[in-house]
C-alpha positions as CSV (number, residue, x, y, z in Angstrom):
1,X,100.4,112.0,102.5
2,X,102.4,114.8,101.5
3,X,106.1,114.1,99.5
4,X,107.9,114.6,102.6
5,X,106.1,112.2,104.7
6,X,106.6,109.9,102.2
7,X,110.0,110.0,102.2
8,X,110.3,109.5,105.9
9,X,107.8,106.5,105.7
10,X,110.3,104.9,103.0
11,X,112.9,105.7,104.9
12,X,112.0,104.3,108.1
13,X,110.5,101.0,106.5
14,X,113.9,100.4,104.6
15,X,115.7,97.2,105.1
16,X,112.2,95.5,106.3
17,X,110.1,93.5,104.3
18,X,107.2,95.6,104.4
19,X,107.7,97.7,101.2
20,X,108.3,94.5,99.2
21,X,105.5,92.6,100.8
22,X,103.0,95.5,100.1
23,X,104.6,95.6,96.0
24,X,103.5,91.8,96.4
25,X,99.8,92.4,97.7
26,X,99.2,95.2,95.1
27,X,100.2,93.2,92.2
28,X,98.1,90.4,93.5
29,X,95.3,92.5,93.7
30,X,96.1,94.5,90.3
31,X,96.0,91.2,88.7
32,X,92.7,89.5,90.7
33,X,90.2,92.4,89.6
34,X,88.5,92.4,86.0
35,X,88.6,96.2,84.6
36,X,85.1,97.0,85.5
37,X,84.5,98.7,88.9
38,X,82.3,97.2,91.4
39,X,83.6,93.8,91.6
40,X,85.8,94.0,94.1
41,X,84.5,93.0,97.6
42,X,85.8,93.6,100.8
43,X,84.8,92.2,103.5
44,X,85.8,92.0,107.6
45,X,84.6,89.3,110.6
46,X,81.8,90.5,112.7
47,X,84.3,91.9,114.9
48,X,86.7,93.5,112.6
49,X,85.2,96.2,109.7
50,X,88.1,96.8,107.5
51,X,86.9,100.3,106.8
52,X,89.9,101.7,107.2
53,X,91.3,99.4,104.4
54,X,88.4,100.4,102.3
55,X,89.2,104.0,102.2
56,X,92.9,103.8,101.4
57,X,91.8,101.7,98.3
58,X,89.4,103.9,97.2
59,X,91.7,106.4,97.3
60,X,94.7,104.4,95.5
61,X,91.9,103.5,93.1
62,X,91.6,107.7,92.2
63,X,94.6,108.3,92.3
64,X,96.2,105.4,89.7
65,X,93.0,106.2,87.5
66,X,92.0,102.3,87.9
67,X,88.4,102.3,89.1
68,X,88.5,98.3,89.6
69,X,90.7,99.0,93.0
70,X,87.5,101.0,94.6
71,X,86.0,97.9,96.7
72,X,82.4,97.4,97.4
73,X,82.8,97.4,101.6
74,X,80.5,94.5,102.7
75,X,79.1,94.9,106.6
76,X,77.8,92.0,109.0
77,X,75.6,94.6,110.2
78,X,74.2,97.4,108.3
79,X,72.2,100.8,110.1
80,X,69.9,102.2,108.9
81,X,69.9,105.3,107.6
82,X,73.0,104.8,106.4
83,X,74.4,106.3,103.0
84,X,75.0,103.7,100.4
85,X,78.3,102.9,100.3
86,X,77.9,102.0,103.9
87,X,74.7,100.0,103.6
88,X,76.0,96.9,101.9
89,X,75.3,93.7,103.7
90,X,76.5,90.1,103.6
91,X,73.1,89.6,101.0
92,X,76.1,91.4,98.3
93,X,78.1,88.3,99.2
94,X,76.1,85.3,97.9
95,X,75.3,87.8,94.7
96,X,78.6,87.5,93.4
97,X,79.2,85.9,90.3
98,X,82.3,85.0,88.3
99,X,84.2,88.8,88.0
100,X,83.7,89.1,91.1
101,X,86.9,89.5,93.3
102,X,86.1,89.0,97.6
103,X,89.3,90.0,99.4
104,X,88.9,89.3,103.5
105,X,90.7,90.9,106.1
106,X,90.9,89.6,109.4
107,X,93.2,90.9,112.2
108,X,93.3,86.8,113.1
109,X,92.5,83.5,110.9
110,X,88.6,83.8,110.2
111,X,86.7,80.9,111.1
112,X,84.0,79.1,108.5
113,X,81.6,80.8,109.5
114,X,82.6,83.6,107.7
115,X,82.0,82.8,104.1
């Protein structure tokens, strides 16, 4: 986003509790990764892909200079054919290990099944 649609996006999300609530998340997740990149996992339901998600923190992860921010997108279903970074299954999950940081996101509560 450029500076001026910045502006306009602060400016139209003043006075809601949206800025403060996304200060909130990004200290959270600041403050749940170890400074190592890699370990942070993100992962969707079977009907959801947070994709999207993915590729704005890769990008916030470039632009602060904090490599720990780029998540590791983790797919219920993987193609083949597929380049890497889009070929990581649920197999990533149960190979996490203490540094490791899963973050899900679900448009609706997740069921067990999930993890």
């Amino acid at each position: 986003m450029d500076a001026v649609r910045v502006a306009l996006l602060r400016e139209v999300l003043a006075g809601t509790q949206w800025p403060g609530a996304a200060r909130r998340f990004a200290g959270s997740l600041r403050h749940s990764v170890v400074p190592a990149g890699g370990n942070l996992l993100l992962v969707g339901t079977e009907q959801y892909e947070p994709w999207h998600m993915a590729a704005h923190l890769v990008d916030e992860a470039a632009w602060s200079g904090l490599p720990e921010l780029a998540p590791t997108l983790v797919r219920h279903r993987v193609r083949p054919g597929l380049p890497p970074h889009l070929s990581v299954g649920l197999g990533r999950l149960a190979a996490a290990r203490r540094g490791h940081t899963l973050l899900v996101v679900a448009p609706q509560q997740p069921g067990s099944a999930l993890l």
